[in-house]
C-alpha positions as CSV (number, residue, x, y, z in Angstrom):
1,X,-9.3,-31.7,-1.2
2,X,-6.9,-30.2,-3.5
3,X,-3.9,-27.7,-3.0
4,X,-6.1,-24.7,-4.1
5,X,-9.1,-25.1,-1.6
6,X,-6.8,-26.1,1.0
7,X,-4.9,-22.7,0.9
8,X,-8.5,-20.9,0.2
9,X,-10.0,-22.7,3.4
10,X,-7.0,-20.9,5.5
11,X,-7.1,-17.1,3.5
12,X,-11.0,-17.5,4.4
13,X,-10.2,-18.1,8.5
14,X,-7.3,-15.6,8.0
15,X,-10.3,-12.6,6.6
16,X,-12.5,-13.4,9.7
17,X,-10.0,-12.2,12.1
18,X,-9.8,-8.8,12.1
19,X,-6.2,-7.5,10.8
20,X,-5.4,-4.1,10.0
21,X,-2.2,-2.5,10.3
22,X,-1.7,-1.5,14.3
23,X,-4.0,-4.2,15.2
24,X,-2.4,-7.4,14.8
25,X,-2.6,-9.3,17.7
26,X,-5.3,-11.7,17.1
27,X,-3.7,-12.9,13.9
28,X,-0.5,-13.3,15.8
29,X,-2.5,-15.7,18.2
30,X,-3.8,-17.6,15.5
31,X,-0.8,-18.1,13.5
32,X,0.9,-19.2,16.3
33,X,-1.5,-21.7,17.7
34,X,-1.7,-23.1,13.9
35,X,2.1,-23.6,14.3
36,X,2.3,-25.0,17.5
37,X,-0.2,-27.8,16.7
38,X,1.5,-28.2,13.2
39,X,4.4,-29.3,15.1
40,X,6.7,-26.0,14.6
41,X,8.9,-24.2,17.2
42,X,7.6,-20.7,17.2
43,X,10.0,-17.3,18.8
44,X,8.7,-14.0,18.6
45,X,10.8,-10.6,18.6
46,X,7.6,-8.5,20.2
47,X,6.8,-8.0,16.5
48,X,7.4,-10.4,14.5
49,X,7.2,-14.5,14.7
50,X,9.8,-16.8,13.1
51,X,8.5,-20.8,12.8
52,X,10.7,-23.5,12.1
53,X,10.4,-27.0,12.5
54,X,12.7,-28.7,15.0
55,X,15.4,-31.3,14.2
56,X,15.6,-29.5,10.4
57,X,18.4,-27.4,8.8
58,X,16.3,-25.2,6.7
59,X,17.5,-23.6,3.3
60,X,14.8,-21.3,2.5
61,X,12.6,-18.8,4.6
62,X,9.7,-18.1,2.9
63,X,8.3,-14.4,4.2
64,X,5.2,-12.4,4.1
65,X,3.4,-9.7,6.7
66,X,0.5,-10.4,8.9
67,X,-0.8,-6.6,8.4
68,X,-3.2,-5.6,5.9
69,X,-5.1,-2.1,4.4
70,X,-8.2,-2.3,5.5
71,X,-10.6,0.1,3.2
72,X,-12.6,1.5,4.9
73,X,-11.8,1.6,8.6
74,X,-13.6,-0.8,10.4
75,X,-15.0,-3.1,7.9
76,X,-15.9,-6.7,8.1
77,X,-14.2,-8.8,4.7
78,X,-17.1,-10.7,3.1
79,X,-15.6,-12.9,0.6
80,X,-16.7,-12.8,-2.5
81,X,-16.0,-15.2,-5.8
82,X,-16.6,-13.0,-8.9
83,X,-15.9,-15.6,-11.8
84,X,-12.3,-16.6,-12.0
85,X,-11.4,-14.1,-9.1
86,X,-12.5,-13.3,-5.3
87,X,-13.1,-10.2,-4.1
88,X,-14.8,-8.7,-1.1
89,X,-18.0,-7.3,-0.5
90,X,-17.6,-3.4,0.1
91,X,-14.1,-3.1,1.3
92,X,-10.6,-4.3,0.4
93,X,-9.9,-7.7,0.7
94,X,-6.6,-8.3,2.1
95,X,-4.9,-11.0,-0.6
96,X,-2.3,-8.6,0.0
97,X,-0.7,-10.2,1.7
98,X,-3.1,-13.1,2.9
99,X,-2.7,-15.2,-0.2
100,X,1.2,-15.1,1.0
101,X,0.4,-16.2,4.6
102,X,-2.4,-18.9,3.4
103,X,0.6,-20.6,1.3
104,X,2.7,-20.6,3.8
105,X,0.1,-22.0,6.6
106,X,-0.5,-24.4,4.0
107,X,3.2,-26.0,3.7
108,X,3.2,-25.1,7.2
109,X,0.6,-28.3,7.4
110,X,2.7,-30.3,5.2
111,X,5.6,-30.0,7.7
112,X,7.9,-28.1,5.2
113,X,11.3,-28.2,6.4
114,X,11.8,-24.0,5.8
115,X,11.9,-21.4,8.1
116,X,8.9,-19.0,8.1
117,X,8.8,-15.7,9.2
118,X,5.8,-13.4,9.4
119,X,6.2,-9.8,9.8
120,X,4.3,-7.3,11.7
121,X,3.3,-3.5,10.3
122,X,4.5,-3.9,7.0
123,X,2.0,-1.5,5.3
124,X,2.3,1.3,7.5
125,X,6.2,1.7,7.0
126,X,8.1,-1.8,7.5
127,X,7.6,-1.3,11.2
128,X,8.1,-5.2,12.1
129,X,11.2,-5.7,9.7
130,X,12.7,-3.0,11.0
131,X,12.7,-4.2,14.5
132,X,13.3,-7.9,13.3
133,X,15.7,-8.8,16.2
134,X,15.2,-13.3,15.2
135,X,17.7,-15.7,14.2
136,X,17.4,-17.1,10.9
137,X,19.4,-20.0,9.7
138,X,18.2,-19.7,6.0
139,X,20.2,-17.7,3.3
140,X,17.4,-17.4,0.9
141,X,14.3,-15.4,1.5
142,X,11.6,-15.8,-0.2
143,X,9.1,-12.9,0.1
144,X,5.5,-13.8,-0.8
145,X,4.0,-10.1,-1.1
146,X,4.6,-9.8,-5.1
147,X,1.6,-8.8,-7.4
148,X,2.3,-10.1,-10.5
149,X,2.4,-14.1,-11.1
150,X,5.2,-14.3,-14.3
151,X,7.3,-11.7,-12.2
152,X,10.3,-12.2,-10.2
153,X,11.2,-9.2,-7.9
154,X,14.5,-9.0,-7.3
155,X,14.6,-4.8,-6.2
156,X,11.9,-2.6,-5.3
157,X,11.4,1.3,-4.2
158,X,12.2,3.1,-1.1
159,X,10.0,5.4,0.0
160,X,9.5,7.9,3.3
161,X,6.4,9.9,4.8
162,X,6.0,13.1,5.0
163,X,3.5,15.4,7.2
164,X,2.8,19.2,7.2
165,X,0.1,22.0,7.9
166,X,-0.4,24.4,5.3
167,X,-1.1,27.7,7.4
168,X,-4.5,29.3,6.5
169,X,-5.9,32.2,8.2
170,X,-9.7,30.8,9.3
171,X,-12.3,33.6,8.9
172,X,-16.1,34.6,10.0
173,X,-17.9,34.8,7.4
174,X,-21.7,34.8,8.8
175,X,-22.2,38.0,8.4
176,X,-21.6,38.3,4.7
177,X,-24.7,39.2,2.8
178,X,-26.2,35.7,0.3
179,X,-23.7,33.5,1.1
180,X,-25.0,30.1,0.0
181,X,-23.2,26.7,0.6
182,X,-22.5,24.0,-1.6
183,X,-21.0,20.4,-0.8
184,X,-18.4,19.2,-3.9
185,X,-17.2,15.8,-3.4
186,X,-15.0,13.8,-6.2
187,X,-14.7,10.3,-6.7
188,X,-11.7,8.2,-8.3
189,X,-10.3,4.7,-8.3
190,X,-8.0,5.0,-5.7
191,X,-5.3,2.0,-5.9
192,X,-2.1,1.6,-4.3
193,X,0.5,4.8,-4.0
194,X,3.1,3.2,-5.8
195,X,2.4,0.5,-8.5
196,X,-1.5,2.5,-9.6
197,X,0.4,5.8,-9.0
198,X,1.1,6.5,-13.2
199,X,-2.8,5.3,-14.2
200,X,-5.2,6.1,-11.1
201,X,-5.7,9.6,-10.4
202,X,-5.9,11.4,-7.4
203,X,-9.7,12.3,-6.5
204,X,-8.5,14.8,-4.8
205,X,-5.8,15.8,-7.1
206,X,-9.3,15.4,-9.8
207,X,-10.8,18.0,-7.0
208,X,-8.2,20.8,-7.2
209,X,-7.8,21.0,-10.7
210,X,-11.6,21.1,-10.9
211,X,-11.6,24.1,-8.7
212,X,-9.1,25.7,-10.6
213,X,-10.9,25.6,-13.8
214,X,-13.9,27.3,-11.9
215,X,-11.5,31.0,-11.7
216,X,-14.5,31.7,-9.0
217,X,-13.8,35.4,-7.3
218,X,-14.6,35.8,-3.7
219,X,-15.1,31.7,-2.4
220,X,-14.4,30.0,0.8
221,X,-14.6,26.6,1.9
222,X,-14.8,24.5,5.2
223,X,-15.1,20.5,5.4
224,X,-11.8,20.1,3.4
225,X,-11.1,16.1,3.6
226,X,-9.5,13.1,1.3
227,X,-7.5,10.1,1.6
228,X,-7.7,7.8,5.0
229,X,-4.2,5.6,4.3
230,X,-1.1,6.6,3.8
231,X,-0.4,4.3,1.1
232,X,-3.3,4.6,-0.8
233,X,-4.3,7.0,-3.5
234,X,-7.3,9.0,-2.0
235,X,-10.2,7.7,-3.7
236,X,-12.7,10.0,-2.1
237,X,-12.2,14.0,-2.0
238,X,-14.6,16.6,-0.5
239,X,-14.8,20.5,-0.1
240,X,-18.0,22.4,1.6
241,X,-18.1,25.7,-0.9
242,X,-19.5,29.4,0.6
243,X,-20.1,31.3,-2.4
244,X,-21.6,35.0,-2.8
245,X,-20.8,36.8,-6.4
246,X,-20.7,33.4,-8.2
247,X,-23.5,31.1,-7.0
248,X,-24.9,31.0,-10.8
249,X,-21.9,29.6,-11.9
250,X,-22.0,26.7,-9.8
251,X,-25.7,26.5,-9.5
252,X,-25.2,25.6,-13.5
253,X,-23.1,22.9,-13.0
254,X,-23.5,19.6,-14.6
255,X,-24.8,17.4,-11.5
256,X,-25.0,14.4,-14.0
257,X,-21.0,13.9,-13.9
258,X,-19.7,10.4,-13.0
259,X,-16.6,12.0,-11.3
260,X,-18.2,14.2,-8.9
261,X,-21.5,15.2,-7.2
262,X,-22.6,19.0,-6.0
263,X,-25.1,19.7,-3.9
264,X,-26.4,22.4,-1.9
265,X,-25.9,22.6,2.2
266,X,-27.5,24.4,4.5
267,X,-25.4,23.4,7.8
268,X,-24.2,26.0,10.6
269,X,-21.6,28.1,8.8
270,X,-19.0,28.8,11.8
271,X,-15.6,29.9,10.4
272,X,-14.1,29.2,6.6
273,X,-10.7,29.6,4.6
274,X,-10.3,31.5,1.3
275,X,-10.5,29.1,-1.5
276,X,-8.0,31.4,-3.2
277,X,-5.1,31.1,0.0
278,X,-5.2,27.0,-0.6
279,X,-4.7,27.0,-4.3
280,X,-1.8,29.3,-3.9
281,X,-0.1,27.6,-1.2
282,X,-0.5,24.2,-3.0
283,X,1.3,25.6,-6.4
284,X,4.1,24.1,-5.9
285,X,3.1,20.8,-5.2
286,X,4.2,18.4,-8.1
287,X,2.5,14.6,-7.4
288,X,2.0,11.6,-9.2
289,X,4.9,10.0,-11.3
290,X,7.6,12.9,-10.9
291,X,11.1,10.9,-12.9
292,X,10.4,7.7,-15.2
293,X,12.4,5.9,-18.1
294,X,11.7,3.1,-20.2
295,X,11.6,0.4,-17.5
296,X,9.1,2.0,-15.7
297,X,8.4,5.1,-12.9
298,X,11.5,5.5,-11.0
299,X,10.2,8.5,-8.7
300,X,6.6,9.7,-7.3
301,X,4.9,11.3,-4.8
302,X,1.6,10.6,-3.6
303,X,-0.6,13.6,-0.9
304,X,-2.4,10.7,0.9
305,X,-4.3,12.4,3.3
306,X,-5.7,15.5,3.3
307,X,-7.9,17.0,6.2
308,X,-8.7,21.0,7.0
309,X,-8.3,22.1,11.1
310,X,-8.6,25.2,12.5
311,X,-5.3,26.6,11.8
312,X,-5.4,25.5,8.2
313,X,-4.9,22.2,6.2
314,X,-3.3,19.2,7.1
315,X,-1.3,17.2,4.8
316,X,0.3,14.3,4.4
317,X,2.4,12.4,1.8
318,X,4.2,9.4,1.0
319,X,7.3,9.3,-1.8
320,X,8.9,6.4,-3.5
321,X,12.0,5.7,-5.7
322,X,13.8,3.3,-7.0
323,X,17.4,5.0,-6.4
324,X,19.0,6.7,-3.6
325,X,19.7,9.4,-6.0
326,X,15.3,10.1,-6.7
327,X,14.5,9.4,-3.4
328,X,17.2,12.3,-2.3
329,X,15.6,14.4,-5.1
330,X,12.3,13.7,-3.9
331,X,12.3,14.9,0.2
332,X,14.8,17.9,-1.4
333,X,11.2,19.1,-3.5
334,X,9.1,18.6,-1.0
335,X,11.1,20.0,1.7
336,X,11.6,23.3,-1.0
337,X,7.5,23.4,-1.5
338,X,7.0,23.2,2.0
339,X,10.0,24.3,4.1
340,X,8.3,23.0,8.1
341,X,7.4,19.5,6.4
342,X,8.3,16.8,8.8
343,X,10.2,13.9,7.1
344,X,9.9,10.4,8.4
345,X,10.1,6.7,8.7
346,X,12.6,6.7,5.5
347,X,13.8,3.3,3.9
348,X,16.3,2.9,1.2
349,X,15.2,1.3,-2.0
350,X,16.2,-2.2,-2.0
351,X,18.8,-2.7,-4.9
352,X,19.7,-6.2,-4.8
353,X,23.4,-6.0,-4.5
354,X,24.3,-9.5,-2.5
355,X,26.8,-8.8,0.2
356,X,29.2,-11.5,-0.8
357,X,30.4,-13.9,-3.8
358,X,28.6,-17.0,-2.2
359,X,25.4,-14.8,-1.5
360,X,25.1,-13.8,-5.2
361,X,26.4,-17.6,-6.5
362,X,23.0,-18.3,-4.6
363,X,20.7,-15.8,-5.2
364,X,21.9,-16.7,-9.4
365,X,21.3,-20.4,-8.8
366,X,17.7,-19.3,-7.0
367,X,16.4,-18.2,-10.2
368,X,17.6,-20.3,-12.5
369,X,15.5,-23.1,-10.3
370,X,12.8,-20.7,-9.8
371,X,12.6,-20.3,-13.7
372,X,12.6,-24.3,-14.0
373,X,9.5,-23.9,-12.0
374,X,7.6,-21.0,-13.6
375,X,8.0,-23.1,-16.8
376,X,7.0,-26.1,-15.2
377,X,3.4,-24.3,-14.9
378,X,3.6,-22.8,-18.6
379,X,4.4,-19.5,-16.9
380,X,6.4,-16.4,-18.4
381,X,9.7,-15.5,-16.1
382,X,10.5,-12.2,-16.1
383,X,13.0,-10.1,-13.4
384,X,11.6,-6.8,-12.4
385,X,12.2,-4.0,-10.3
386,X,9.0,-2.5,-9.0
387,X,7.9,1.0,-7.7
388,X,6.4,-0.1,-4.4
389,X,8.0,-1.4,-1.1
390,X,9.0,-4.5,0.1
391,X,10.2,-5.9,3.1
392,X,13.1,-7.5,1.2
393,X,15.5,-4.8,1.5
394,X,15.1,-4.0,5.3
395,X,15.6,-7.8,6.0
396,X,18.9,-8.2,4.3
397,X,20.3,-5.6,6.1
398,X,18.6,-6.3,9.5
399,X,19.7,-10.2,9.0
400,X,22.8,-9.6,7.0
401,X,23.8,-13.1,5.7
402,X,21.0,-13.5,3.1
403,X,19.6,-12.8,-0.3
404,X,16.1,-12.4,-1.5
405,X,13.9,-13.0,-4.4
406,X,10.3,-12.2,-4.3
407,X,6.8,-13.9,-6.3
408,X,3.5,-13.8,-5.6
409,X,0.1,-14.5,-6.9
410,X,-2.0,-11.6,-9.6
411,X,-3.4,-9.2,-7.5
412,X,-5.7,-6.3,-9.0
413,X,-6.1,-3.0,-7.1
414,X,-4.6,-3.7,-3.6
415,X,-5.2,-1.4,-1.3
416,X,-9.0,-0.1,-2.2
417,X,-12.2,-1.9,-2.9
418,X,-11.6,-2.9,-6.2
419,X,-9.3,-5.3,-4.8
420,X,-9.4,-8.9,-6.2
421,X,-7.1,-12.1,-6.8
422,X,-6.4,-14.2,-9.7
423,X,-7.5,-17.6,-8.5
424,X,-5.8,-19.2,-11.0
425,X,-2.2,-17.1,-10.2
426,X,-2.8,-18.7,-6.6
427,X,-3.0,-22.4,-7.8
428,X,-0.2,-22.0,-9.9
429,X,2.0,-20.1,-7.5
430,X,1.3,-22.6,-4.8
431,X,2.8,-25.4,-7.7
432,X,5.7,-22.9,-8.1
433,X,6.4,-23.3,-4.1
434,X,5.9,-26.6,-4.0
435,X,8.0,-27.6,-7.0
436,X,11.4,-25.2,-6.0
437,X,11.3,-26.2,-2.2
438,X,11.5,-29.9,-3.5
């Protein structure tokens, strides 16, 4: 059996076992039963698990996180091969990071002398590395949760959450002569909140603009919802519409559009907002790609979730940037737009500054060895910063004597379920491994 279907066999035990973020704990069982029979010591923080194999001094610690986005809520991954990729069936399909943790399983079986740590929570703010509290002997990471074979990420974003409720004063409208009811709902192609943030737009971002152009006069709405993750683009949007004076004008409507579908609804009518009092108190919302220059986005914002209650609208948000400096500039914005937002769970970007001469001598001598081995598989090499979080950043600080570097295998839309891998990335990446632990 080759290298390839090897690391496939494990990624296709790893997508049985349910895994979403918060909900971890059979995939902690199972990679630590794989490592126990593989020979490996195994010590866990509460969070995380570190595996190493006694009697070795290990270099290297090869890292990726046991959590995944799992779109939508509740699904069952049915694995899917679509030509020279796999995909799943209906949902997302978790490559991100599974492909990281099947490679490492993998060389786990070969009785690789490295350290390997698996982290806990990643995708729902770094939880695990930021409680990594385990002893690591290595002084090189390498992170396995990268998303473009050819690219070496050596800094990435920062990012924080952000949560508010828009204030809205809920009305009875029931007794209002011909009101009739419409259900909008937009669709887009979601994507990840930091690296689809400048080419996927917003469905509900779509959805407010939409309602914008409309300039109806007297319209309310109930049923406000969009987004379910965090760090996810919303890829679904929907509004319930109560209309009086302008029913023709949405009546008319195009129901042919690919973008959104309108319909009428004749459910109990209890209570409703002004459609008028949410566009003005989202005006001075600015999302998507706020700074950028030449080497790519450098600052965005993303309104994740979007839900209506019965004091008004929740929201909530997540921001990224690659510099202190935007990710000040960012909260600073938001917090002027909406002055009781509720900042959280904020992480500096990770700028790749080694701590010491001997830590940068290594991390230099890393990737001139890692190059050797990208060319070895007829493979660009390329240094990058990215707009999207990794673990790297919060390790080196947590662990202090280290340096990372992080690769991984082509990955198309994480996050949403468009999501597929590059087979071919993961049979080259797992040479790439191979060839710069020897």
């Amino acid at each position: 059996m080759d290298k390839l279907q090897k690391v496939l066999d494990i990624f296709y035990d790893l997508c049985k076992i349910p895994h979403p973020s918060f909900d971890t704990s059979k995939i902690k069982d199972f990679i630590t039963k794989f490592c126990i029979e593989n020979g490996y010591e195994i010590q866990s923080d509460g969070a995380n698990l570190l595996a190493s194999l006694k009697g070795t001094t290990p270099k290297v610690c090869l890292q990726a996180h046991m959590d995944m986005v799992l779109v939508p809520e509740g699904a069952s991954i049915k694995v899917e091969k679509e030509g020279e990729f796999l995909k799943a069936k209906d949902s997302s399909l978790g490559a991100d990071n599974g492909i990281g943790l099947s490679i490492m399983l993998y060389l786990i079986s070969l009785k690789t002398p490295c350290e390997f740590l698996f982290t806990d929570d990643e995708e729902v703010g770094f939880i695990g590395a930021s409680k990594l509290d385990l002893k690591v002997h290595s002084k090189l990471l390498l992170n396995l949760d990268s998303e473009v074979l050819g690219e070496v990420v050596t800094s990435s974003a920062g990012g924080f959450d952000a949560s508010t409720i828009l204030k809205l004063d809920k009305q009875d409208i029931s007794s209002l002569n011909g009101i009739k009811s419409f259900a909008l709902s937009f669709q887009g192609p979601g994507g990840h909140s930091g690296i689809d943030i400048g080419t996927n737009k917003s469905a509900f971002i779509d959805m407010l603009e939409f309602l914008k152009k409309l300039n109806l006069k007297e319209v309310y709405f109930s049923n406000l919802s969009a987004g379910n993750r965090r760090n996810a683009i919303p890829s679904l949007a929907s509004i319930t519409l109560h209309v009086a004076k302008d029913k023709a004008s949405l009546e008319n409507l195009s129901h042919s559009s690919k973008t959104f579908t309108l319909k009428e609804d004749d459910s109990k009518l209890e209570g409703a907002f002004k459609l008028s009092d949410l566009l003005e108190g989202l005006k001075p919302l600015k999302t998507g790609v706020l700074e950028a220059n030449q080497t790519g986005i450098l600052s965005s914002l993303n309104l994740s979730i979007v839900k209506s209650m019965d004091e008004g609208i929740e929201l909530e948000f997540m921001g990224r940037a690659n510099a202190k400096e935007f990710l000040d500039k960012n909260i600073t914005a938001l917090k002027k737009a909406f002055p009781s937002i509720d900042i959280s769970n904020v992480y500096l970007p990770w700028e790749s500054k080694p701590k010491d001469e001997a830590l940068a001598n290594l991390k230099r001598l890393s990737l001139e060895k890692l190059k050797l081995s990208f060319e070895k598989e007829g493979l660009p090499f390329k240094e990058v910063s990215i707009h999207a979080g990794l673990e790297c950043g919060i390790i080196e600080e947590r662990l202090k004597d280290i340096t990372a570097l992080s690769i991984g295998p082509t990955i198309n839309n994480p996050h949403s379920i468009q999501e597929r891998v590059d087979l071919k990335s993961v049979q080259k990446l797992i040479c790439v491994v191979l060839d710069f632990l020897a």
